[in-house]
VOGU-3710 file (C-alpha; in Angstrom, 3 decimals, decimal comma):
1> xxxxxxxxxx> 0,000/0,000/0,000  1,439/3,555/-1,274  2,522/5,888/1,844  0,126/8,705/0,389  -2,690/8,565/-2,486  -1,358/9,840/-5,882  -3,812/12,565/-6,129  -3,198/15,787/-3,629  -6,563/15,623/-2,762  -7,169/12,440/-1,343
11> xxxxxxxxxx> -3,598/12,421/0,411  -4,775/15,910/2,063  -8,215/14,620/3,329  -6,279/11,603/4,628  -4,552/13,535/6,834  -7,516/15,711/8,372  -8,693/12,198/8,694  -6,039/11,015/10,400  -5,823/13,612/13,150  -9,820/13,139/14,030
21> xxxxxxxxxx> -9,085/9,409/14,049  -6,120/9,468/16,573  -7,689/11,824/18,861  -11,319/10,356/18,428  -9,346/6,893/19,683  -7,880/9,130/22,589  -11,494/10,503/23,769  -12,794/6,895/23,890  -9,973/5,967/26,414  -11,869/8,288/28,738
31> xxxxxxxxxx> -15,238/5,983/28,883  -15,484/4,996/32,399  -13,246/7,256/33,738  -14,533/11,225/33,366  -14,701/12,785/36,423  -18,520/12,900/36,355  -21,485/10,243/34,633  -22,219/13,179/32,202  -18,629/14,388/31,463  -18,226/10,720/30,100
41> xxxxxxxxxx> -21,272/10,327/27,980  -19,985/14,041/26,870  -16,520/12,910/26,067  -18,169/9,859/24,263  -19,895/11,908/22,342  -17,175/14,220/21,447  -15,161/10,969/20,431  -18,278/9,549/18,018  -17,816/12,853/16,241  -14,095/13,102/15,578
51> xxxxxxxxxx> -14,784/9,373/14,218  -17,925/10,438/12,088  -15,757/12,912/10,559  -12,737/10,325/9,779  -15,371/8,522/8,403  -16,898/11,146/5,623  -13,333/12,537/4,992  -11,677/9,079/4,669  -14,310/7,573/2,403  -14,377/10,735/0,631
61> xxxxxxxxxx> -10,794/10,115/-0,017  -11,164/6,828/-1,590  -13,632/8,466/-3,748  -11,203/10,589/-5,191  -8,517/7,827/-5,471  -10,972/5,858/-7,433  -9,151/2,542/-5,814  -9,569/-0,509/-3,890  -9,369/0,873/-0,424  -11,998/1,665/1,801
71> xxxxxxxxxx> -12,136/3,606/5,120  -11,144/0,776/7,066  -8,065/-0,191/5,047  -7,002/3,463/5,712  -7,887/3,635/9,170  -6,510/-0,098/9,922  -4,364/-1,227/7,783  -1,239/1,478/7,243  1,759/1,712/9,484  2,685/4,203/11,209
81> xxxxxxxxxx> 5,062/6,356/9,085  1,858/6,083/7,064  -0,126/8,336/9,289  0,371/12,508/8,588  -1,641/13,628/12,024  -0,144/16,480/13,931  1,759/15,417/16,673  -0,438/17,115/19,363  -3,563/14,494/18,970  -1,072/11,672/19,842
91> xxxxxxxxxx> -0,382/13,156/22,800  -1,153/11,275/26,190  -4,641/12,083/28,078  -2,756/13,081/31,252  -5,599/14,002/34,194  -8,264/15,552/33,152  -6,896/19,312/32,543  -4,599/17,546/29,840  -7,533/16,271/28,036  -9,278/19,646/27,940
101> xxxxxxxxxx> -6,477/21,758/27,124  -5,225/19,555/24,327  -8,814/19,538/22,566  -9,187/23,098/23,393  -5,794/23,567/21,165  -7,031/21,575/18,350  -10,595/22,809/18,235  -9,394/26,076/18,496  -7,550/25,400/15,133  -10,277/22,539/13,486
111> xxxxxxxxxx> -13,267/25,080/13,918  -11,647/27,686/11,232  -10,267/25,122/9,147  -13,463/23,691/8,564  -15,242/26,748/8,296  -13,370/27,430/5,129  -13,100/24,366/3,670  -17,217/24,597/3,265  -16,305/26,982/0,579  -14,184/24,202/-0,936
121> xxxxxxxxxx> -15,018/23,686/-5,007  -15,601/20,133/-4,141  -19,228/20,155/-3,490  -18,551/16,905/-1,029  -16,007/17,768/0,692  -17,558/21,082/1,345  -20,568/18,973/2,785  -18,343/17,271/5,062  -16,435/20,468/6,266  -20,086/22,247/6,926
131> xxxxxxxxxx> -20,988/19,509/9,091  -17,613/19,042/10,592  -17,251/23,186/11,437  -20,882/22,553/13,786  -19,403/19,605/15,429  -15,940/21,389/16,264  -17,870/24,905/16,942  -18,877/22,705/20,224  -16,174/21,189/21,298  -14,793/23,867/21,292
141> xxxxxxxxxx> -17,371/25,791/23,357  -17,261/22,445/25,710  -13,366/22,605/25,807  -13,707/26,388/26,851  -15,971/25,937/29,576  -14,137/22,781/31,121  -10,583/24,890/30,867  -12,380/28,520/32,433  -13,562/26,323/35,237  -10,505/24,509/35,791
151> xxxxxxxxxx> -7,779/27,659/35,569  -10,182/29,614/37,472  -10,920/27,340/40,073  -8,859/25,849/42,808  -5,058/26,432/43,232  -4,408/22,589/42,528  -6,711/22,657/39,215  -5,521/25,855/38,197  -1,809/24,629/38,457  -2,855/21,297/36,715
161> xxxxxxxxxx> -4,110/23,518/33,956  -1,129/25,838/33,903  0,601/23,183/33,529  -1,070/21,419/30,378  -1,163/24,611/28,790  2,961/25,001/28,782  3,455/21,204/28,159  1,291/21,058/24,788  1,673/24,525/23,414  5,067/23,437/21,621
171> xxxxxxxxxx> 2,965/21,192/19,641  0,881/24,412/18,805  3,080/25,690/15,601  2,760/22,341/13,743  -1,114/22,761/12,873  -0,337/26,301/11,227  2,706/25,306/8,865  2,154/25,036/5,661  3,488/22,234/2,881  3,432/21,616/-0,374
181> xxxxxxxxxx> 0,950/19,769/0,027  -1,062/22,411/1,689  -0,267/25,240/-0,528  -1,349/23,348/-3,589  -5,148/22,090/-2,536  -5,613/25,653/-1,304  -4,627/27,230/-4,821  -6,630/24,683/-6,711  -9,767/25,820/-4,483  -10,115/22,963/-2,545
191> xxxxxxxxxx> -8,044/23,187/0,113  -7,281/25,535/3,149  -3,420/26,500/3,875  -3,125/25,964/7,618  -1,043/28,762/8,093  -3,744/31,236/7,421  -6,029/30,009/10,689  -3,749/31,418/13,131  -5,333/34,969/14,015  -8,432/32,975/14,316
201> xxxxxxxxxx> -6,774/30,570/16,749  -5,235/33,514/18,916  -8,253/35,078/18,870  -10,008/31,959/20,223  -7,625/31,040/22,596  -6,770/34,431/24,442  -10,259/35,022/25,512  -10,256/31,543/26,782  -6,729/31,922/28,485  -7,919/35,169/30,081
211> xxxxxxxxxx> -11,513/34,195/31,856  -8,772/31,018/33,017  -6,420/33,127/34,191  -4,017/31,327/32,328  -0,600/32,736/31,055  -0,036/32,123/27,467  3,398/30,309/27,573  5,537/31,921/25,191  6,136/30,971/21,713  8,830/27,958/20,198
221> xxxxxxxxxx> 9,803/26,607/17,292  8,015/23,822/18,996  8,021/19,566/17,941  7,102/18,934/14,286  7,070/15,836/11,940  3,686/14,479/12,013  2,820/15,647/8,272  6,165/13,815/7,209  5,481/10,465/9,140  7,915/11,120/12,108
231> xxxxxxxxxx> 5,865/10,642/15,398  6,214/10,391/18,846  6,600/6,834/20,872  2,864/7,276/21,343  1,330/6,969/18,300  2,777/3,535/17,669  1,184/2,050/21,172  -2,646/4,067/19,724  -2,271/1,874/16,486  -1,283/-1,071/18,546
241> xxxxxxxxxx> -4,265/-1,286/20,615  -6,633/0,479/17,563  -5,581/-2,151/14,966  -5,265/-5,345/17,015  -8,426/-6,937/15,451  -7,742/-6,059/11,931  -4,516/-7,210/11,939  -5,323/-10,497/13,534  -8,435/-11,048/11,216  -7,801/-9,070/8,051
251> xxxx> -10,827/-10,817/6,458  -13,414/-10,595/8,985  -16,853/-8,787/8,256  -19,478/-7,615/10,650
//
């Protein structure tokens, strides 16, 4: 199986689907273990949505190849230099401020993204993106709340969040730099460059950090290599435990 589809388009949607797939995986390691009944039917929820969007954009994908593989080939059956998601979805869940402060980075970024990819010139994938911008819209409204109440609460919470916030924001840059790749679906029309969501990311963020009273942490070059295939140690022990029936049946149907 090639590392990346031939055509620019399906190799780009492959790797929005990839990051929705890894952290839609991480969200479902929460089940049984929020801090409340309804924060885990929440975070299940959250988690059914990220999927539902690796789904549409995966399938959607495979469309465009006009191939043999299906969603579940790429979702199951690629290794892991195969996978393009940013490196901050692979992250660990932490407690529970890790959790919220990590989706309140990437919905922070997803919500813009797919806000302009609805205005894609693939009427599907624009589908997909109007959807996806509703579902994102609220988590990260959900992500907000949870990280306002935890950096403005107790000392011990708000230290716990202080403390997510300056352990994940080198993983920040990543989602705003832009490739080859990226530069050439957004001149065709169907794309979005990354790099031009990050006023609306600031913008997001700072009124978040500020009802938290949270300190931005300052800005690094940060940890990169996700788009290329070079991951952390984590990613391999998600595939591990996300692929385990696939790779023992490869056949099987249900």
């Amino acid at each position: 199986m090639p590392l990346a589809s031939p055509d620019p388009r399906a190799a780009w949607l492959m790797r929005l689907g990839d990051a929705s797939l890894i952290l839609g995986h991480r969200m479902t390691q929460w089940l049984s273990r929020a801090p409340t009944l309804e924060e885990d039917i929440a975070l299940a929820n959250l988690g059914l949505d990220l999927i539902g969007q690796t789904r549409a954009l995966y399938a959607r994908a495979c469309e465009i190849e006009g191939g043999g593989r299906d969603e579940n080939a790429l979702a199951y059956r690629r290794a892991e230099p195969e996978y393009r998601n940013p490196l901050l979805v692979e992250q660990p869940n932490g407690d529970f401020a890790v959790t919220m402060v990590r989706h309140l980075i990437f919905a922070a970024y997803a919500t813009p993204l797919y806000e302009r990819l609805s205005s894609s010139n693939d009427a599907e994938t624009a589908g997909i993106a109007t959807r996806s911008a509703r579902e994102m819209a609220y988590h990260l409204r959900h992500a907000a709340e949870w990280t306002i109440r935890l950096g403005d609460g107790t000392p011990e919470s708000h230290a716990r969040a202080q403390t997510a916030l300056d352990d994940l924001w080198p993983y920040v840059p990543e989602l705003f730099e832009a490739d080859d790749l990226d530069r050439d679906v957004a001149a065709s029309g169907f794309g979005v460059d990354p790099s031009t969501l990050r006023g609306d990311f600031d913008a997001a963020v700072a009124g978040v950090l500020a009802r938290a009273t949270l300190a931005k942490p300052a800005e690094v070059r940060g940890q990169r290599g996700g788009k290329a295939g070079r991951h952390s140690e984590h990613l391999g022990h998600i595939l591990a435990e996300l692929q385990v029936l696939q790779r023992a049946y490869p056949d099987a149907q249900w």
